[in-house]
mmCIF file as Biopython writes it, N, C-alpha, C and O atoms, coordinates in Angstrom:
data_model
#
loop_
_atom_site.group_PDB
_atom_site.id
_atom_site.type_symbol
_atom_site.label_atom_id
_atom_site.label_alt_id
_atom_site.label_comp_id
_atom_site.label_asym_id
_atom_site.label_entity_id
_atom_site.label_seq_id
_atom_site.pdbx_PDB_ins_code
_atom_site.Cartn_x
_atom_site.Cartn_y
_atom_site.Cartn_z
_atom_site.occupancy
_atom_site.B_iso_or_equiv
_atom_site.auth_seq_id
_atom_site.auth_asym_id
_atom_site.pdbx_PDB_model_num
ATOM 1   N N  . UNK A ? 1  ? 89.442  116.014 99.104  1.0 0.0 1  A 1 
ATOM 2   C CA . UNK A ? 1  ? 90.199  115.235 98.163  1.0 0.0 1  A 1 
ATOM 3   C C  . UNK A ? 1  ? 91.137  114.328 98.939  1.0 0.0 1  A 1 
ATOM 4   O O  . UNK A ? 1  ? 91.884  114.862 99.760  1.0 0.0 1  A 1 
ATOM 5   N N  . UNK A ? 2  ? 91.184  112.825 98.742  1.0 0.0 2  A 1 
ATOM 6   C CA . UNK A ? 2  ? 91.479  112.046 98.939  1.0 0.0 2  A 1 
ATOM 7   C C  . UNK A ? 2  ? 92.948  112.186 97.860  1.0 0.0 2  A 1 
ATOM 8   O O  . UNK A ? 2  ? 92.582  112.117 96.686  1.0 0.0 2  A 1 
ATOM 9   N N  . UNK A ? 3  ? 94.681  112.386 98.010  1.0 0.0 3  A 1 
ATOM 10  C CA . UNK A ? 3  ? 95.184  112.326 97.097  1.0 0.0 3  A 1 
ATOM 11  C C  . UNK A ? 3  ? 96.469  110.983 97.637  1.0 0.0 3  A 1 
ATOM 12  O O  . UNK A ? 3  ? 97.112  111.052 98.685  1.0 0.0 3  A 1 
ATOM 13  N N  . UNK A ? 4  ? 96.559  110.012 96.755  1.0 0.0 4  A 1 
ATOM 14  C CA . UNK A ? 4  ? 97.280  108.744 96.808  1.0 0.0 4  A 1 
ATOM 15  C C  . UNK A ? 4  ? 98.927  108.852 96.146  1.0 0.0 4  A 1 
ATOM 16  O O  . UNK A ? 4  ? 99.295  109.793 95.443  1.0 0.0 4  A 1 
ATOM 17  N N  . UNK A ? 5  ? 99.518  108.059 96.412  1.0 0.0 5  A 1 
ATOM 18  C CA . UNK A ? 5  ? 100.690 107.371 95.013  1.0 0.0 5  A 1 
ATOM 19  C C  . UNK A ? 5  ? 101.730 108.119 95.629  1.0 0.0 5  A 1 
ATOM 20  O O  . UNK A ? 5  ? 101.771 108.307 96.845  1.0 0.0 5  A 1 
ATOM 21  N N  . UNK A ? 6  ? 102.729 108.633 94.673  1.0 0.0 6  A 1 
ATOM 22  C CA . UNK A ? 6  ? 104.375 109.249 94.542  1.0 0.0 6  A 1 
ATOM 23  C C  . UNK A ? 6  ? 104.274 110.736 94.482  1.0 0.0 6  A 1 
ATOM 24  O O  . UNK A ? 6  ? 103.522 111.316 93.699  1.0 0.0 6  A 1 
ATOM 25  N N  . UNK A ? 7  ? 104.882 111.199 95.146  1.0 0.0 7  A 1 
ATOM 26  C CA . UNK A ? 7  ? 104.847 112.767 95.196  1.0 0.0 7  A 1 
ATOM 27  C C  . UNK A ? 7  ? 104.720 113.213 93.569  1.0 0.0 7  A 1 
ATOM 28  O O  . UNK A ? 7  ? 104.744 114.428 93.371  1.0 0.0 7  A 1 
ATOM 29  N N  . UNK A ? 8  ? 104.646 112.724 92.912  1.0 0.0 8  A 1 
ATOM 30  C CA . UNK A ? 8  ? 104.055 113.628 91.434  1.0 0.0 8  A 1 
ATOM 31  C C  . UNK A ? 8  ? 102.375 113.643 91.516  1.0 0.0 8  A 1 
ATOM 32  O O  . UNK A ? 8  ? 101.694 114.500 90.954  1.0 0.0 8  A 1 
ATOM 33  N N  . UNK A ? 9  ? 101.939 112.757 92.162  1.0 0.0 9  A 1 
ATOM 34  C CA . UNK A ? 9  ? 100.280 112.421 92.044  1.0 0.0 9  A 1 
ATOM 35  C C  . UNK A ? 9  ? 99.943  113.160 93.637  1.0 0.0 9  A 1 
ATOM 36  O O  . UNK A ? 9  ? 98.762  113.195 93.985  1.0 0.0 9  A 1 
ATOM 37  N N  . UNK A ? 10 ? 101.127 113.799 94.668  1.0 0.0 10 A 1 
ATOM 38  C CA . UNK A ? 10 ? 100.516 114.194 95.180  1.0 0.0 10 A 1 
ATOM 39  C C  . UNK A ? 10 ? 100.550 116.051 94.307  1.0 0.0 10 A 1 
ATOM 40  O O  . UNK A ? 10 ? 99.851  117.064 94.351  1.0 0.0 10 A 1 
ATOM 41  N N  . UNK A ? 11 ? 101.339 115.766 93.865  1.0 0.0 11 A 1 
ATOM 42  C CA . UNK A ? 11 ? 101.668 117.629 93.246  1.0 0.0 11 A 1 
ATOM 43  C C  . UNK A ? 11 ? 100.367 117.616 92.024  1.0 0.0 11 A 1 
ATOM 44  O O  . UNK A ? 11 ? 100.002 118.760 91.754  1.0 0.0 11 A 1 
ATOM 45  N N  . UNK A ? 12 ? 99.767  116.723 91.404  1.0 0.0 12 A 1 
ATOM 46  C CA . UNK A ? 12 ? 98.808  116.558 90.233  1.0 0.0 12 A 1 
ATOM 47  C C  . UNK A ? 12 ? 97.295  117.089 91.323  1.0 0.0 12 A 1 
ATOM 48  O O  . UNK A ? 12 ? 96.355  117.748 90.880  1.0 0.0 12 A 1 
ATOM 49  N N  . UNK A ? 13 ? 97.423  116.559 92.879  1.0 0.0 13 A 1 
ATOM 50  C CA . UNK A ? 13 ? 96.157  116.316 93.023  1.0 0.0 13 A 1 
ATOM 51  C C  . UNK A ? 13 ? 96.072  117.838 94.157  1.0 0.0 13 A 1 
ATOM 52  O O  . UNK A ? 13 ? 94.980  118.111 94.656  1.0 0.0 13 A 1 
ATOM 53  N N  . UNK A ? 14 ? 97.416  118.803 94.490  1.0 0.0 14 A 1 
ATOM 54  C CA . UNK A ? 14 ? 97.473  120.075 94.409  1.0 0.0 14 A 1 
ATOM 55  C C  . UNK A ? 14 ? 96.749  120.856 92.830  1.0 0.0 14 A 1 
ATOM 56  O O  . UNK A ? 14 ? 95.691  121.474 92.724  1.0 0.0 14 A 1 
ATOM 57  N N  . UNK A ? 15 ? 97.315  120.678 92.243  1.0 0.0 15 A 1 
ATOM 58  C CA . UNK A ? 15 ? 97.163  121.126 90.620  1.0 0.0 15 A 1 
ATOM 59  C C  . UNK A ? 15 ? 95.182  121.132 90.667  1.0 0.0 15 A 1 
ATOM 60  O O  . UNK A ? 15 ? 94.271  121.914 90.396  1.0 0.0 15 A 1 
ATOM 61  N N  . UNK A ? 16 ? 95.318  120.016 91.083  1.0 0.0 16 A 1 
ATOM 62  C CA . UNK A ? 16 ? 93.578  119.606 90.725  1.0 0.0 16 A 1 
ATOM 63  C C  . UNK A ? 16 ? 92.940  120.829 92.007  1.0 0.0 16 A 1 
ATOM 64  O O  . UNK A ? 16 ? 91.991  121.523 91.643  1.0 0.0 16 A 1 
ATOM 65  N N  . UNK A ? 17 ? 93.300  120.966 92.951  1.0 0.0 17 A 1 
ATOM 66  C CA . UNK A ? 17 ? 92.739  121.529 93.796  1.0 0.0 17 A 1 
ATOM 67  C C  . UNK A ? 17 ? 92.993  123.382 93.382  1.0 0.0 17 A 1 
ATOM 68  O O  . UNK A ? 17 ? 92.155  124.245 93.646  1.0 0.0 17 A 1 
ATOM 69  N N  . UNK A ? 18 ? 93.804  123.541 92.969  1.0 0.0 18 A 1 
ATOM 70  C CA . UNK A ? 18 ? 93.790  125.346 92.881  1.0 0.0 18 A 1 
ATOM 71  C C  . UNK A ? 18 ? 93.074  125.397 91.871  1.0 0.0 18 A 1 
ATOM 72  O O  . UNK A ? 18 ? 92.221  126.281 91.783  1.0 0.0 18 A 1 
ATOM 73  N N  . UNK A ? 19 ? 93.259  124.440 90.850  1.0 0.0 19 A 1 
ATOM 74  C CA . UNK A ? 19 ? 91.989  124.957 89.430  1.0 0.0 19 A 1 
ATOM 75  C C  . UNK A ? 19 ? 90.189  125.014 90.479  1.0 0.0 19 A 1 
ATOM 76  O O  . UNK A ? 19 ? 89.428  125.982 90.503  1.0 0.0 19 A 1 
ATOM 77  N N  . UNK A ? 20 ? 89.983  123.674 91.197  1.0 0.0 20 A 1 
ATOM 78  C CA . UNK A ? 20 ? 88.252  123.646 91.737  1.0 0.0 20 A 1 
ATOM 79  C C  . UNK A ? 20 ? 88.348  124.994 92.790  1.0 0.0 20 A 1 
ATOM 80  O O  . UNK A ? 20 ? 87.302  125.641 92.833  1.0 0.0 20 A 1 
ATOM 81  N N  . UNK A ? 21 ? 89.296  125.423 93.513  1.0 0.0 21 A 1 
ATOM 82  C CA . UNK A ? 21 ? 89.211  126.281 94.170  1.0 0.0 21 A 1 
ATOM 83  C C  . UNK A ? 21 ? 89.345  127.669 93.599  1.0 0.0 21 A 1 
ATOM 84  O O  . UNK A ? 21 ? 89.041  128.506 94.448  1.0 0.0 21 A 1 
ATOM 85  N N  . UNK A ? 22 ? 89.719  128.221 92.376  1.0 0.0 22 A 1 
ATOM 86  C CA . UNK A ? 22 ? 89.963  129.054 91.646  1.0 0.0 22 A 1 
ATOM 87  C C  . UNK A ? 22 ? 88.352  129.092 91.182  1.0 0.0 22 A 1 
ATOM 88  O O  . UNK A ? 22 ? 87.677  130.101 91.382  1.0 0.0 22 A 1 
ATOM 89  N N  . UNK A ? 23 ? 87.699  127.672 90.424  1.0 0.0 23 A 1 
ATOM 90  C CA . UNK A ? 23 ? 86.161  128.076 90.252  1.0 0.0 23 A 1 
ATOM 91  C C  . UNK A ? 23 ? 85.167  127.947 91.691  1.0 0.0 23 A 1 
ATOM 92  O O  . UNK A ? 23 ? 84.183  127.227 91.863  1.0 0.0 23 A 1 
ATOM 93  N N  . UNK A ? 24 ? 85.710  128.763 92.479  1.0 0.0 24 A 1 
ATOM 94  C CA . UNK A ? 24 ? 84.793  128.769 93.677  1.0 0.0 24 A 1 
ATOM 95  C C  . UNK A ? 24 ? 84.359  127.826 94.496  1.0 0.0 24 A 1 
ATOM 96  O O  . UNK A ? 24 ? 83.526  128.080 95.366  1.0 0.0 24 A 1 
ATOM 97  N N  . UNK A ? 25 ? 84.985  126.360 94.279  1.0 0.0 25 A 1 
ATOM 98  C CA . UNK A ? 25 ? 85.012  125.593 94.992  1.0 0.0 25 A 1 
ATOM 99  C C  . UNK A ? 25 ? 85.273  125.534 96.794  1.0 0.0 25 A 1 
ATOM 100 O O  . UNK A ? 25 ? 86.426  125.881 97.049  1.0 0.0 25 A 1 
ATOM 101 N N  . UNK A ? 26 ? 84.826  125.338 97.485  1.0 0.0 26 A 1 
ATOM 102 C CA . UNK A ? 26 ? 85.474  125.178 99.063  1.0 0.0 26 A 1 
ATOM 103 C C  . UNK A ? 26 ? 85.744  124.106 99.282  1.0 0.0 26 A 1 
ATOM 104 O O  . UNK A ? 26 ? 85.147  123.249 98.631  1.0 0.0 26 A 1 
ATOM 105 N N  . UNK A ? 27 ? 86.647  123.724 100.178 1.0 0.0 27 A 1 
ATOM 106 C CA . UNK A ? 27 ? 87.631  122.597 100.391 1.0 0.0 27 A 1 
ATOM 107 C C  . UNK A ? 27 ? 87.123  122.540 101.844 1.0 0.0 27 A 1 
ATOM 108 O O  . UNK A ? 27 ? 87.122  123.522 102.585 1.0 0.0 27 A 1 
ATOM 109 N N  . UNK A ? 28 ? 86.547  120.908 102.308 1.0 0.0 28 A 1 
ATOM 110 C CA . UNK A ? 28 ? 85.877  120.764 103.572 1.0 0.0 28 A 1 
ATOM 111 C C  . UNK A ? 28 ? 87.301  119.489 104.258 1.0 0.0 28 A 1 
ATOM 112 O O  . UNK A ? 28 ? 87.835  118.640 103.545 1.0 0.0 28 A 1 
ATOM 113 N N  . UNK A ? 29 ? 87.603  119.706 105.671 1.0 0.0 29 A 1 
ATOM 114 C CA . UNK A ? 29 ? 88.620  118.654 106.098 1.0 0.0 29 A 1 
ATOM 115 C C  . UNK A ? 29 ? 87.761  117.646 106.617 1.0 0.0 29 A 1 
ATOM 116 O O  . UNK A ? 29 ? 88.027  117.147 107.710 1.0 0.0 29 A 1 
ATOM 117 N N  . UNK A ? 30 ? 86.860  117.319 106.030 1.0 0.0 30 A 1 
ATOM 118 C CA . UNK A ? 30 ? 85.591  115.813 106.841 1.0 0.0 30 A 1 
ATOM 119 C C  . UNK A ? 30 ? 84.721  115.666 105.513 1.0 0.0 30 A 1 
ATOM 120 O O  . UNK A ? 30 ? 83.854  116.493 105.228 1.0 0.0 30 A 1 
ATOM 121 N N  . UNK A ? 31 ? 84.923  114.893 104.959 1.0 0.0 31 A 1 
ATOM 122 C CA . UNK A ? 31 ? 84.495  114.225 103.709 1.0 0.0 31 A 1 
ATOM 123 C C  . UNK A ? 31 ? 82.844  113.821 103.455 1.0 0.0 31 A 1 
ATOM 124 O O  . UNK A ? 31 ? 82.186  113.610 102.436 1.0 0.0 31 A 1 
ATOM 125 N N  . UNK A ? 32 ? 82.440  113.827 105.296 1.0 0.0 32 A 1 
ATOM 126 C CA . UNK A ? 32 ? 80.509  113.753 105.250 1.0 0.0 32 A 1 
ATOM 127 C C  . UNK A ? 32 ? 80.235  115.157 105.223 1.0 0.0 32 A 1 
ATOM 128 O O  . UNK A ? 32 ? 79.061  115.500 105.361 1.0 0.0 32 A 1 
ATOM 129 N N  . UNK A ? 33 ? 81.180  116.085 105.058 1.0 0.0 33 A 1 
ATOM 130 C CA . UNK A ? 33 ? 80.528  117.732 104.981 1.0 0.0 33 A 1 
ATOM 131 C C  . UNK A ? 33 ? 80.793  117.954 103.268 1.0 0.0 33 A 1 
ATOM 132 O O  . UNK A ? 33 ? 80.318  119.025 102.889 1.0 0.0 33 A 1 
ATOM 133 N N  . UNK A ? 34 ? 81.360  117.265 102.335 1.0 0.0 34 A 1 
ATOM 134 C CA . UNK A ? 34 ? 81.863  117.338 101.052 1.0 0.0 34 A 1 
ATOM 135 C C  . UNK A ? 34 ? 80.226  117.348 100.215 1.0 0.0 34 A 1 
ATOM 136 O O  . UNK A ? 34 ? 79.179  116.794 100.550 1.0 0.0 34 A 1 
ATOM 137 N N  . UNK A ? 35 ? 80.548  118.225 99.013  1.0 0.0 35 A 1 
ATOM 138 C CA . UNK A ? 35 ? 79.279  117.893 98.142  1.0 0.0 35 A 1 
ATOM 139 C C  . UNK A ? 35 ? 80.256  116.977 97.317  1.0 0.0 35 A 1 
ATOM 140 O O  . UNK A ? 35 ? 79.482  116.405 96.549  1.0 0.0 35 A 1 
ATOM 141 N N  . UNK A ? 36 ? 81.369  116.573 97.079  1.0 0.0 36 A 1 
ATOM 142 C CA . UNK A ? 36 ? 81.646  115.650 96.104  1.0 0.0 36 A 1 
ATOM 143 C C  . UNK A ? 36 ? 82.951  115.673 96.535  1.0 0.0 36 A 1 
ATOM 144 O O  . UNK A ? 36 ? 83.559  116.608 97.056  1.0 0.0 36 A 1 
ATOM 145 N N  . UNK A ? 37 ? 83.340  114.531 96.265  1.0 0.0 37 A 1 
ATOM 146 C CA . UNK A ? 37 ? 85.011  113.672 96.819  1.0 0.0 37 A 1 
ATOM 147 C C  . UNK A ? 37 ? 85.675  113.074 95.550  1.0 0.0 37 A 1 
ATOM 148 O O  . UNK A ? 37 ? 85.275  112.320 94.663  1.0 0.0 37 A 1 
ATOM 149 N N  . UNK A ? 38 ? 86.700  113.628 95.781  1.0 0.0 38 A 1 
ATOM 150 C CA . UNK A ? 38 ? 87.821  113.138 94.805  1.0 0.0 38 A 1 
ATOM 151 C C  . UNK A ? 38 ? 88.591  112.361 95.409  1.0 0.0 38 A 1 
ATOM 152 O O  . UNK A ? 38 ? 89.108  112.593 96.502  1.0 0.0 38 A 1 
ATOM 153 N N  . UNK A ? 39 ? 88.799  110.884 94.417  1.0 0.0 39 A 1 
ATOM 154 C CA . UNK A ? 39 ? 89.734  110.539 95.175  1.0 0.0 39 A 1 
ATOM 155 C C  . UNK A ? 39 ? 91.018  110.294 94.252  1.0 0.0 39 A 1 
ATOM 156 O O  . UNK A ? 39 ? 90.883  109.355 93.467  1.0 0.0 39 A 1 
ATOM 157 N N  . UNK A ? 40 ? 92.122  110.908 94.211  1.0 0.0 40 A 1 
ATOM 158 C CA . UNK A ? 40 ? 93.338  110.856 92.861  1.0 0.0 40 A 1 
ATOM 159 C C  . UNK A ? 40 ? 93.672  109.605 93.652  1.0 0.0 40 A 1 
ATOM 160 O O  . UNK A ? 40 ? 93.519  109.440 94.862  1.0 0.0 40 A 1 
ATOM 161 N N  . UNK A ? 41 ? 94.191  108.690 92.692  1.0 0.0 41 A 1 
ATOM 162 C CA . UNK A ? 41 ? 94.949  107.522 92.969  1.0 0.0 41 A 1 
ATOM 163 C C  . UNK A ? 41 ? 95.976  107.165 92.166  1.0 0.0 41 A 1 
ATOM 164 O O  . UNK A ? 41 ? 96.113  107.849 91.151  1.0 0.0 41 A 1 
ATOM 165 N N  . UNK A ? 42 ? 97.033  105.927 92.421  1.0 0.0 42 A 1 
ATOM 166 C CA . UNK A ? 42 ? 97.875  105.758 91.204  1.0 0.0 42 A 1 
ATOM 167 C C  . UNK A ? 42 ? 97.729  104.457 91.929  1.0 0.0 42 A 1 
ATOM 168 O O  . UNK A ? 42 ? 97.792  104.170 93.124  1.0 0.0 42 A 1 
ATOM 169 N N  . UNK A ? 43 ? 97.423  103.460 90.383  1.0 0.0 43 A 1 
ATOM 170 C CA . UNK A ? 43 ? 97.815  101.759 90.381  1.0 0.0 43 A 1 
ATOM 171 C C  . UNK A ? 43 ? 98.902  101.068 89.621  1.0 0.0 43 A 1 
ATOM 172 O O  . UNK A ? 43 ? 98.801  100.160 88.797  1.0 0.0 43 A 1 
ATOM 173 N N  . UNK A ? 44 ? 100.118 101.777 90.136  1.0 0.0 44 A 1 
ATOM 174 C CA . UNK A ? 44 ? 101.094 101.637 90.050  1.0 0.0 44 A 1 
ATOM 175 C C  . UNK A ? 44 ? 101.412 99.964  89.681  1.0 0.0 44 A 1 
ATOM 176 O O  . UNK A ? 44 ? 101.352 99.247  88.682  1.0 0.0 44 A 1 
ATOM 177 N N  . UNK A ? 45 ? 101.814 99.807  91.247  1.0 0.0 45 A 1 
ATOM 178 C CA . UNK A ? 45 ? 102.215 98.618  91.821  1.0 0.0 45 A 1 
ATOM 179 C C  . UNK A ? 45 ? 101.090 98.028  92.438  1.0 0.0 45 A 1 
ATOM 180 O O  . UNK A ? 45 ? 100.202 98.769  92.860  1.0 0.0 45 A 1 
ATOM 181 N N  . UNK A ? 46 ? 100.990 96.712  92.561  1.0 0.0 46 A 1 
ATOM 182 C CA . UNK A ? 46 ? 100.169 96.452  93.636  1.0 0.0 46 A 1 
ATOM 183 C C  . UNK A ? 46 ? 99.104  96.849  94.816  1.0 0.0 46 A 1 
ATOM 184 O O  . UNK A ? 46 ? 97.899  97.026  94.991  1.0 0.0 46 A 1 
ATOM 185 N N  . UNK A ? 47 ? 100.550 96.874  95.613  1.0 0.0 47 A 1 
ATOM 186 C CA . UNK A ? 47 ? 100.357 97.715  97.321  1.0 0.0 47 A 1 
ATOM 187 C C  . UNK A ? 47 ? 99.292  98.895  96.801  1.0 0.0 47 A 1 
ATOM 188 O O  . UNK A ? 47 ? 98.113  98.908  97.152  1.0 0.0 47 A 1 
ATOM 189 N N  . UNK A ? 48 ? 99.935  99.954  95.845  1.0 0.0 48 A 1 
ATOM 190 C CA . UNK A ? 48 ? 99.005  101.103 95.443  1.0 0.0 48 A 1 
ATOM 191 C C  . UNK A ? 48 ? 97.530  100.614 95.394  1.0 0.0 48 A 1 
ATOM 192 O O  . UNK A ? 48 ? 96.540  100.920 96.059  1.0 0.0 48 A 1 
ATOM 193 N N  . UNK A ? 49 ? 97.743  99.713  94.333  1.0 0.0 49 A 1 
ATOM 194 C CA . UNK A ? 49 ? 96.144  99.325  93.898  1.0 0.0 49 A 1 
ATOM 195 C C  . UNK A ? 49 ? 95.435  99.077  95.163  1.0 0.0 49 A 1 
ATOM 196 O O  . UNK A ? 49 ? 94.381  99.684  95.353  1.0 0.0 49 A 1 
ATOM 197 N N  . UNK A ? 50 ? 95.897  98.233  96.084  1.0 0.0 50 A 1 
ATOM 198 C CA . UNK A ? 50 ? 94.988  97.988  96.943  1.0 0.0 50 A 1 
ATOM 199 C C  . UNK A ? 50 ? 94.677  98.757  97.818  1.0 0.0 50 A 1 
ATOM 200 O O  . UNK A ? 50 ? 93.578  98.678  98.367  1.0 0.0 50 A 1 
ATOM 201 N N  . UNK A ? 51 ? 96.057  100.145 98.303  1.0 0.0 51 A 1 
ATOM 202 C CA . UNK A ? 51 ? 95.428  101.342 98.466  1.0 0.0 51 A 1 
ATOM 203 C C  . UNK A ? 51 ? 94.411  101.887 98.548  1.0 0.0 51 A 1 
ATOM 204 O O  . UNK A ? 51 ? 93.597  102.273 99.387  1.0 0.0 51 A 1 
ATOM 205 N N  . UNK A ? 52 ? 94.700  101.843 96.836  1.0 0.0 52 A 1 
ATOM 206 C CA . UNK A ? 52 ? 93.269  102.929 96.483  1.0 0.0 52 A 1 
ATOM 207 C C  . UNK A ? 52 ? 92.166  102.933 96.805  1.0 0.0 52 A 1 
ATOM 208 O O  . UNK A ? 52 ? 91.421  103.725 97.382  1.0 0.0 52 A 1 
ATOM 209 N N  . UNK A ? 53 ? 92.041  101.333 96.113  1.0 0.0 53 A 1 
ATOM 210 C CA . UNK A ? 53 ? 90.324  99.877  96.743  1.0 0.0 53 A 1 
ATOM 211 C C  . UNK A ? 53 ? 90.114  100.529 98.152  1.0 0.0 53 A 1 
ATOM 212 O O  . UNK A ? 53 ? 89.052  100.998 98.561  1.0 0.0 53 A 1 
ATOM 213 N N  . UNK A ? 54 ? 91.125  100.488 98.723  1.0 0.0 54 A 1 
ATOM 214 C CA . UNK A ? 54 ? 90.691  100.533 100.700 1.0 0.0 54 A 1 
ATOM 215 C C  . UNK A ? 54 ? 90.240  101.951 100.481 1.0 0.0 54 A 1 
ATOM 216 O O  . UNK A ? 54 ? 89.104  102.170 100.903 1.0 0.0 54 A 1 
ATOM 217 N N  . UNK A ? 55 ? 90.888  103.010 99.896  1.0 0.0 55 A 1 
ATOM 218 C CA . UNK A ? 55 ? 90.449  104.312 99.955  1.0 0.0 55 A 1 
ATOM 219 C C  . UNK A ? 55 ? 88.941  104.317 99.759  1.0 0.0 55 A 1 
ATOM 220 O O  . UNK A ? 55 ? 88.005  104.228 100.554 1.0 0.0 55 A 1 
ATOM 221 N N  . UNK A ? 56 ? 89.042  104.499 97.949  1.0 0.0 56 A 1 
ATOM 222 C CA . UNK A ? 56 ? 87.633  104.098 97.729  1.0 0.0 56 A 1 
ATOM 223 C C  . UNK A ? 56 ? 86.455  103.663 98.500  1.0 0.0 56 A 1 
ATOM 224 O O  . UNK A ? 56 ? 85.371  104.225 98.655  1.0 0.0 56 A 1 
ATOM 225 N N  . UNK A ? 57 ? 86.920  102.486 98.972  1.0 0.0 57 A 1 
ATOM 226 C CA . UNK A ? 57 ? 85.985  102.157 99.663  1.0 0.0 57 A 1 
ATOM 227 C C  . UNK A ? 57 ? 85.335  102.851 100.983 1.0 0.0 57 A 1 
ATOM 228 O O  . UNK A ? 57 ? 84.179  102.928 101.400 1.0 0.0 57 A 1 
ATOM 229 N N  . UNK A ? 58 ? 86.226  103.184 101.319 1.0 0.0 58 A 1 
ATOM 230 C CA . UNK A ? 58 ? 85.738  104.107 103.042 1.0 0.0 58 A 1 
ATOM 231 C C  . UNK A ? 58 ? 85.313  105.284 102.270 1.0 0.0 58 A 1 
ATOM 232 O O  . UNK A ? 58 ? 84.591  105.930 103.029 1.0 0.0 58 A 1 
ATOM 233 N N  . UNK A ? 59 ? 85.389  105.777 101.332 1.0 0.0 59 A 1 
ATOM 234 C CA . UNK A ? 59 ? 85.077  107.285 101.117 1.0 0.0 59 A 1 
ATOM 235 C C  . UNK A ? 59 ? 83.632  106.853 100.497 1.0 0.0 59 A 1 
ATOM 236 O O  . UNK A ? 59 ? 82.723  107.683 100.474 1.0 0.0 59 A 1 
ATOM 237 N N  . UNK A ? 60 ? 83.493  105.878 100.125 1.0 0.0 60 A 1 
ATOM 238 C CA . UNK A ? 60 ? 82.189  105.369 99.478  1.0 0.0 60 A 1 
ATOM 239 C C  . UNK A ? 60 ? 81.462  105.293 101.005 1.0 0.0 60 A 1 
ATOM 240 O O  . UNK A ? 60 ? 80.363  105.839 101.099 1.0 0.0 60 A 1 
ATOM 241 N N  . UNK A ? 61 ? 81.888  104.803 101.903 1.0 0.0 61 A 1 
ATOM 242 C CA . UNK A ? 61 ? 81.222  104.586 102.950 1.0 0.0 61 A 1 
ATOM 243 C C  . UNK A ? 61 ? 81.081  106.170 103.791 1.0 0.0 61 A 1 
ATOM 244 O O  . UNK A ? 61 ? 80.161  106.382 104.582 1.0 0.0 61 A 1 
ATOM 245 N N  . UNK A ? 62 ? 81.960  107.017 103.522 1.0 0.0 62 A 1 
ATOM 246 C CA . UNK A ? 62 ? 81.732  108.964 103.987 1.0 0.0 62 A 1 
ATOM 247 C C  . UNK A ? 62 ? 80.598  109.342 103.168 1.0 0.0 62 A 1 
ATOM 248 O O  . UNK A ? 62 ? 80.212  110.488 103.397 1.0 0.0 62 A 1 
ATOM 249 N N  . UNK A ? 63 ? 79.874  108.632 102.170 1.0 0.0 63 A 1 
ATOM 250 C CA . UNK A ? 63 ? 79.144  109.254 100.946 1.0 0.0 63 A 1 
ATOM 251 C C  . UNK A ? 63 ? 77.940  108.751 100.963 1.0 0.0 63 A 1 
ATOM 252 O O  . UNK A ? 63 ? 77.056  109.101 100.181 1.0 0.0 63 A 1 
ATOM 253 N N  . UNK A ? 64 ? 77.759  107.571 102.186 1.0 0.0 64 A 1 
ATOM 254 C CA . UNK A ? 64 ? 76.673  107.137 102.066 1.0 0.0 64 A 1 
ATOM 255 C C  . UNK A ? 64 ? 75.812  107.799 103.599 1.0 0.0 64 A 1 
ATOM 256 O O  . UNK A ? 64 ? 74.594  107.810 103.774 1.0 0.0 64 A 1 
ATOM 257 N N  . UNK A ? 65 ? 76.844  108.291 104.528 1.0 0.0 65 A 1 
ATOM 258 C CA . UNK A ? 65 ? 76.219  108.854 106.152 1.0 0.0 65 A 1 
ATOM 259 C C  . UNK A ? 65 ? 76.723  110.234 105.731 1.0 0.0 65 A 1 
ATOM 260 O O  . UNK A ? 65 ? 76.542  110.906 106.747 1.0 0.0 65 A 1 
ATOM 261 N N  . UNK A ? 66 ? 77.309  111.114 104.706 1.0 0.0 66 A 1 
ATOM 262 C CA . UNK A ? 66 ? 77.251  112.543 104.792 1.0 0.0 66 A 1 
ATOM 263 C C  . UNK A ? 66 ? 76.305  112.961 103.419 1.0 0.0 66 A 1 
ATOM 264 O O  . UNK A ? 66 ? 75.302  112.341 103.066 1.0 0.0 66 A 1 
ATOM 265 N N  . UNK A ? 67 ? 76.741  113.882 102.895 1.0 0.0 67 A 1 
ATOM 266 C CA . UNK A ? 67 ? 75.990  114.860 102.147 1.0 0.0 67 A 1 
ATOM 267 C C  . UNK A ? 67 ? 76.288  114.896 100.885 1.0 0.0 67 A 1 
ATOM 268 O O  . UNK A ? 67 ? 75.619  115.476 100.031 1.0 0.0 67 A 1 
ATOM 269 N N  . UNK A ? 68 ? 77.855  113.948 100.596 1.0 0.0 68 A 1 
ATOM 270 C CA . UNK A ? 68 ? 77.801  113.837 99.398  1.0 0.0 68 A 1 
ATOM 271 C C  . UNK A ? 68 ? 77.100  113.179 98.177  1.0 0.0 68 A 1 
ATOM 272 O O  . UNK A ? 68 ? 76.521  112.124 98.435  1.0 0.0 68 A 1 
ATOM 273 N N  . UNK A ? 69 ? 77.035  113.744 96.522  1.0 0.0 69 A 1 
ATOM 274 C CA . UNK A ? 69 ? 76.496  113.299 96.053  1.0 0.0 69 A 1 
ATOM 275 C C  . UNK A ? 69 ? 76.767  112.926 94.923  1.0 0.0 69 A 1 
ATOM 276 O O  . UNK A ? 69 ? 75.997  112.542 94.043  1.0 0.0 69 A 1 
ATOM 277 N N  . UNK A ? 70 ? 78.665  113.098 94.900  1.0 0.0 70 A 1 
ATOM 278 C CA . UNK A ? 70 ? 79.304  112.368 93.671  1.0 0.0 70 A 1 
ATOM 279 C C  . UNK A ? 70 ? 80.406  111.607 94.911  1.0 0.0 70 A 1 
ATOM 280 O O  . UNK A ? 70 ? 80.445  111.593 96.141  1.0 0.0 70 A 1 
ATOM 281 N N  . UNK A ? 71 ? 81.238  111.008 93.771  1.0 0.0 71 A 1 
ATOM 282 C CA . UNK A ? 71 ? 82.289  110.352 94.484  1.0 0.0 71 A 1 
ATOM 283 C C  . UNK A ? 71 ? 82.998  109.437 92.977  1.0 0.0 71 A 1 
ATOM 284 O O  . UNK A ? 71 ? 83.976  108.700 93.105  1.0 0.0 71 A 1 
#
């Protein structure tokens, strides 16, 4: 999980992670070993938005040379 924005969206994208890990989820630190990538974002302001875009985008690019098969 990719998590973005103001410490509330980073505490939302904790939140998100103990519920997938509670249903048996495993949590990988290299995003081409991921079966699926989250990426929480906030488009706040600007700067954020374009953030995210840049995020997005490279994790789109982890999804196309690893194993994932959502995003």
């Amino acid at each position: 999980m990719v998590s973005l924005g103001c410490p509330k969206n980073l505490v939302d994208g904790e939140v998100m992670l103990g519920h997938l890990t509670r249903r048996g989820h495993r949590l990988v630190a290299d995003a081409r070993e991921a079966d699926v990538i989250v990426v929480n974002t906030c488009a706040f302001i600007d700067r954020a938005k374009q953030e995210s875009i840049d995020a997005i985008l490279e994790m789109a690019r982890e999804k196309e040379t690893g194993r994932a098969r959502r995003l």
